[in-house]
C-alpha positions as CSV (number, residue, x, y, z in Angstrom):
1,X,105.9,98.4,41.7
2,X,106.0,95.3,40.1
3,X,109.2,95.7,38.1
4,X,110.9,97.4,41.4
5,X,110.3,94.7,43.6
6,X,111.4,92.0,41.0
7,X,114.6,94.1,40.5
8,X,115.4,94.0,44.0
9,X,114.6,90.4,44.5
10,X,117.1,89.3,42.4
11,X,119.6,88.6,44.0
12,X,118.0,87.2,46.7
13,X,115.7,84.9,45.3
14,X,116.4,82.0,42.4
15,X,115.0,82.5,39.2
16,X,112.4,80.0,39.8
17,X,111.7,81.4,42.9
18,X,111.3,84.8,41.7
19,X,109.1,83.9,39.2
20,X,106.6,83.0,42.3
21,X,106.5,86.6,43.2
22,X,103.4,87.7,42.3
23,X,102.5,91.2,40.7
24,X,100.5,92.8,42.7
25,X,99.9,93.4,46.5
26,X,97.5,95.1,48.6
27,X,98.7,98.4,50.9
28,X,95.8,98.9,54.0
29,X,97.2,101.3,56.0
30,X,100.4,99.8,57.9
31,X,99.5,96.8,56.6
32,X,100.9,94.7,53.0
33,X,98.9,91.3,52.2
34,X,100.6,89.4,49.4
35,X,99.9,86.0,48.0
36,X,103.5,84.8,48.7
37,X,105.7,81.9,47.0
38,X,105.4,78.6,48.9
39,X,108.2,78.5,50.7
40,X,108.9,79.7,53.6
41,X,112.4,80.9,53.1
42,X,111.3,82.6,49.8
43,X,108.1,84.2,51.2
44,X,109.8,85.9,54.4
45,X,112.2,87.3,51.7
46,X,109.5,89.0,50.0
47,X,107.8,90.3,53.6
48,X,111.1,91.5,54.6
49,X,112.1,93.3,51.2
50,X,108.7,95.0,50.9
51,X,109.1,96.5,54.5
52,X,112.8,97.6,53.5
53,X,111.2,99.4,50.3
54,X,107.9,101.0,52.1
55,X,109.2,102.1,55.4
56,X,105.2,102.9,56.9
57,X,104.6,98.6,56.8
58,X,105.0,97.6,60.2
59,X,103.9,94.4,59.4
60,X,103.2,91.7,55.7
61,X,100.8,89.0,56.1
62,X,100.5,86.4,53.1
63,X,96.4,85.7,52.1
64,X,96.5,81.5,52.5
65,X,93.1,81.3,51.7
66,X,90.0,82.7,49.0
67,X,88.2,85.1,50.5
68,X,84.9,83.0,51.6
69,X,81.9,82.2,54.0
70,X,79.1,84.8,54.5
71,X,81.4,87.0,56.4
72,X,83.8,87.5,53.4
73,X,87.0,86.7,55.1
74,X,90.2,85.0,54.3
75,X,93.0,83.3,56.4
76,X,96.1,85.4,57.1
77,X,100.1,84.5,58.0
78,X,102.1,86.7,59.7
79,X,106.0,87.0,57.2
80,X,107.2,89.6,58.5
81,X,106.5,92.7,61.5
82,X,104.5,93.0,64.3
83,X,100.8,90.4,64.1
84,X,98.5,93.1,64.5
85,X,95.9,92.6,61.6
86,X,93.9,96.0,62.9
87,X,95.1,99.0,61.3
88,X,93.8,102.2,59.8
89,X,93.5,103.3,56.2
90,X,92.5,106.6,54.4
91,X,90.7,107.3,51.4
92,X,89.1,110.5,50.1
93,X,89.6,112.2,53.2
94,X,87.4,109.8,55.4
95,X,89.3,107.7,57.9
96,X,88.6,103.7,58.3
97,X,89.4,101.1,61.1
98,X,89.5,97.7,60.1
99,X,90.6,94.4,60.9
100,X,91.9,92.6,57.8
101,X,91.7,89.4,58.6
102,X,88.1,89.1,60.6
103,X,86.7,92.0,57.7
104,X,86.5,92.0,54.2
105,X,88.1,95.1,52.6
106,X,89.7,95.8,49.0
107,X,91.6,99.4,48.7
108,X,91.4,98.4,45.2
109,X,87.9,99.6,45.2
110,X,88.8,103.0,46.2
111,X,87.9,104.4,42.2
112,X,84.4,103.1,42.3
113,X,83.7,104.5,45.9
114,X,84.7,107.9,44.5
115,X,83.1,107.1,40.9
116,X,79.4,105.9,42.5
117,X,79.5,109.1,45.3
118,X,79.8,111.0,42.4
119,X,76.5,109.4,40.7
120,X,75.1,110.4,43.7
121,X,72.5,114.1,43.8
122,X,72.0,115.9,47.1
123,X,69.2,114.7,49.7
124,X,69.2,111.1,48.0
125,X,68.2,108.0,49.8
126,X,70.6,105.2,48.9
127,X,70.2,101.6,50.6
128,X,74.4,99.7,50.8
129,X,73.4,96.2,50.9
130,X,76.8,95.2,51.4
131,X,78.8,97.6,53.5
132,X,81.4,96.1,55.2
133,X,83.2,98.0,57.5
134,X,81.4,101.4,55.9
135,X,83.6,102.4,52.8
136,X,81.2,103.2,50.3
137,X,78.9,104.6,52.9
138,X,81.1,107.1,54.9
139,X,82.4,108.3,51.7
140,X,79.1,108.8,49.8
141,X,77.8,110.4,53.0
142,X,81.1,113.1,53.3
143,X,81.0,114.0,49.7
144,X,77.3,114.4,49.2
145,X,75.3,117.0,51.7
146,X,72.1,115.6,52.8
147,X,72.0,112.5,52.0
148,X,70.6,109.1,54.0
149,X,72.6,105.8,53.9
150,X,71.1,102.4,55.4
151,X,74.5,100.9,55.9
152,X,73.6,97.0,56.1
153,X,76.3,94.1,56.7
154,X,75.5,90.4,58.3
155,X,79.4,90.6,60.1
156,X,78.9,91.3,63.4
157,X,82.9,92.7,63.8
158,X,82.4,94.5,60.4
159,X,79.2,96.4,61.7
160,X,81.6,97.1,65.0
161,X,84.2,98.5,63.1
162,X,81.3,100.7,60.9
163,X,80.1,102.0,63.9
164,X,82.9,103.6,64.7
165,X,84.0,104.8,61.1
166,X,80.7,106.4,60.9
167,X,81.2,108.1,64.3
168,X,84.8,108.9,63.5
169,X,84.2,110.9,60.4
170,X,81.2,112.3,61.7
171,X,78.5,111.2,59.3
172,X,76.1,110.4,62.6
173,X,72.5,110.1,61.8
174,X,73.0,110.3,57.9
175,X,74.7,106.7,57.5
176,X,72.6,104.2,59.8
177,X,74.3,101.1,60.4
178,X,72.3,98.0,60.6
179,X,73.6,94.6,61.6
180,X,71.6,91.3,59.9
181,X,71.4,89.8,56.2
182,X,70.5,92.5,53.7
183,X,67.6,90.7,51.8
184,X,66.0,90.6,55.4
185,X,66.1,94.2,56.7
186,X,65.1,95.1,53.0
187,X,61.9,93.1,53.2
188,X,61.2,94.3,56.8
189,X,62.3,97.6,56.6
190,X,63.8,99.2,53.6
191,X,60.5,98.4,51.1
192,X,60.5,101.5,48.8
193,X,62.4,103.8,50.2
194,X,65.4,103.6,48.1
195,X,67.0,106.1,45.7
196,X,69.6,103.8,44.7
197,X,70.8,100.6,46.1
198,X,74.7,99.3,46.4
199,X,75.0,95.7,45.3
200,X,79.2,95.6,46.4
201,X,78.8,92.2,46.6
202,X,79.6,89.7,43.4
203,X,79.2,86.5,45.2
204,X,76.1,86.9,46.1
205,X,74.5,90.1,44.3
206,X,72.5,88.2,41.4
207,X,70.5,86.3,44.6
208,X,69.8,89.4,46.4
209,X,68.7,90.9,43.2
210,X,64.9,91.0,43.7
211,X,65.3,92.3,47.4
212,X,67.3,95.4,45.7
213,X,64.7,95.9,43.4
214,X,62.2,95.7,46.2
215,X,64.1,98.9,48.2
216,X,63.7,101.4,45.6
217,X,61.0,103.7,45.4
218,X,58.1,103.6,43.1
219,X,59.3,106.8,41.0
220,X,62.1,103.7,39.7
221,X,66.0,104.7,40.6
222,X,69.7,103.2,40.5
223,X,71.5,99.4,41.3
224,X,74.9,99.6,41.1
225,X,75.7,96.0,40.8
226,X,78.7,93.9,40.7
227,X,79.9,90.6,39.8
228,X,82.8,88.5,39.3
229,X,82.9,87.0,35.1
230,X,84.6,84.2,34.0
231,X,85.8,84.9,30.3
232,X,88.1,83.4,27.9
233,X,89.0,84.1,24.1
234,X,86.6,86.6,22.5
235,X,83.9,86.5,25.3
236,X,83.3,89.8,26.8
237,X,82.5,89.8,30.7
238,X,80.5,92.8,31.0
239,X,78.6,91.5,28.2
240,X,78.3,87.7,30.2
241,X,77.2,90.2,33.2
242,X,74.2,92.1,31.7
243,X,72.9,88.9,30.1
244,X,72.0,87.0,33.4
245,X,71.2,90.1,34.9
246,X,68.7,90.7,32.3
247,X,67.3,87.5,32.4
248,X,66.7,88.2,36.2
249,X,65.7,91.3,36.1
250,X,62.8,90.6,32.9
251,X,61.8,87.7,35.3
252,X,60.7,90.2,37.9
253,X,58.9,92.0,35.0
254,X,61.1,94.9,35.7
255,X,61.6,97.9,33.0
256,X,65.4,98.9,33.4
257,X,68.8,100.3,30.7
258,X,72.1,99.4,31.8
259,X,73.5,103.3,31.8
260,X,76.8,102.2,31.8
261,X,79.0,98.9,32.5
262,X,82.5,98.0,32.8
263,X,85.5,95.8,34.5
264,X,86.1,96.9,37.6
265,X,89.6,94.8,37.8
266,X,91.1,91.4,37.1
267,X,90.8,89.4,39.8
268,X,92.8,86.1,38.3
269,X,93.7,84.4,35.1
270,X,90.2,84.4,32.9
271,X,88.3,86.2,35.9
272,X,87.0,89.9,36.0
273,X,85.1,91.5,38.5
274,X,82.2,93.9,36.7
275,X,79.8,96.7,37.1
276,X,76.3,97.5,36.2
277,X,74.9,100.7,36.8
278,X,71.5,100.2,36.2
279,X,68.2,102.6,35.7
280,X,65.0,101.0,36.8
281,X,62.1,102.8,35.7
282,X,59.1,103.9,37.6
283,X,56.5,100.8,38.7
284,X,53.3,100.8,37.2
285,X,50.8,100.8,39.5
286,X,48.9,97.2,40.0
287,X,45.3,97.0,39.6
């Protein structure tokens, strides 16, 4: 895509210019978000020649911000279309409503929602810490019969949009949504009942660490956990990863293996986000 948008850039854009264009986009639903060369000029060129080339965009928004904040959201400006930031996107036959700009959202998760479904057995228990607007959750609950999802997320338009995700695609009274911070409702509610626990959450996963330990059951279960890595030269990130988490977990005297580990994605020069899947063993009982 890369290479195709470049090529028809050219002669529209200066060399210097089109060496602004960055690689990679994101596609959510009608909607492209693109980091987008400074100018203005140069920018609405961009907007306007990825709308040319995927005829569903109705509109391109360029991300002018990180994603930050406790709500996980990031500043958008309308290039190019109609300024509508609500759309809907579909993944592994499950339909979601979300608002990209007041919701975080990544389609370039879409291989580990399908990846960690899979993990999960029939009649499971599984506790989403950081759920968003319900991706992991709606999914895990369509492709796995019987199962129970506490669906938890601390943005109040986020739960809104879950709420209606889960009712759209009928997964009713399998995923419960659940509006407050996640390391709360775990220690109020959610103490061992947990099959396995989502961590989808790098910013903040290594924090809320113990309170997914907390939510699994005695008989021991799964974290999938995942962080973002710095890691330059020979340094390995998912190497970086399990060492703190490790250190954290043998603090809590907790007996665990990492079953498997990997990068997720780059996320920026030097950066990587990673994932633990991680086997906690059964609790000894305490005198």
């Amino acid at each position: 895509m890369r290479k195709r948008l470049k090529e028809k850039l050219k002669n529209q854009l200066s060399p210097e210019a089109l060496s602004k264009v960055y690689s990679a986009f994101d596609i959510i639903g009608d909607i492209a978000i693109v980091k987008a060369p400074k100018n203005p000029a140069d920018a609405q060129t961009v907007a306007k020649q990825i709308m040319t080339t995927h005829k569903k965009i109705c509109a391109v928004y360029s991300q002018t911000s990180a994603i930050k904040g406790s709500h996980r959201t990031r500043q958008l400006t309308l290039l190019a279309g109609e300024d509508n930031p609500v759309t809907k996107y579909k993944e592994a036959g499950c339909t979601f409503t979300v608002d990209v700009e007041k919701c975080y959202f990544s389609p370039r998760l879409s291989h580990e929602h399908l990846r960690v479904a899979s993990a999960v057995s029939r009649g499971e228990v599984v506790v989403n810490m950081f759920a968003g607007v319900g991706s992991f959750s709606v999914i895990t609950a369509r492709m796995v019969p019987e199962t129970k999802v506490y669906s938890i997320d601390i943005n109040p338009v986020a739960y809104q949009f879950m709420v209606e995700n889960i009712r759209v695609n009928r997964v009713y009274n399998r995923v419960i949504p659940l509006l407050g911070d996640s390391k709360e409702i775990v220690e109020a509610k959610l103490q061992g009942v947990a099959d396995r626990v989502l961590m989808p959450l790098p910013e903040k996963a290594l924090g809320y660490l113990p309170a997914a330990v907390s939510a699994l059951k005695k008989s021991g279960g799964w974290i999938h956990y995942y962080d973002f890595e710095h890691a330059v030269g020979e340094e390995d990130p998912v190497e970086k990863t399990e060492t703190k988490v490790a250190e954290k977990l043998g603090s809590l005297g907790v007996r665990f293996m990492f079953a498997h580990s990997h990068v997720v994605r780059s996320t920026g020069p030097n950066w990587y986000q990673t994932v633990l899947d991680i086997q906690v063993a059964p609790q000894p009982n305490k005198l």
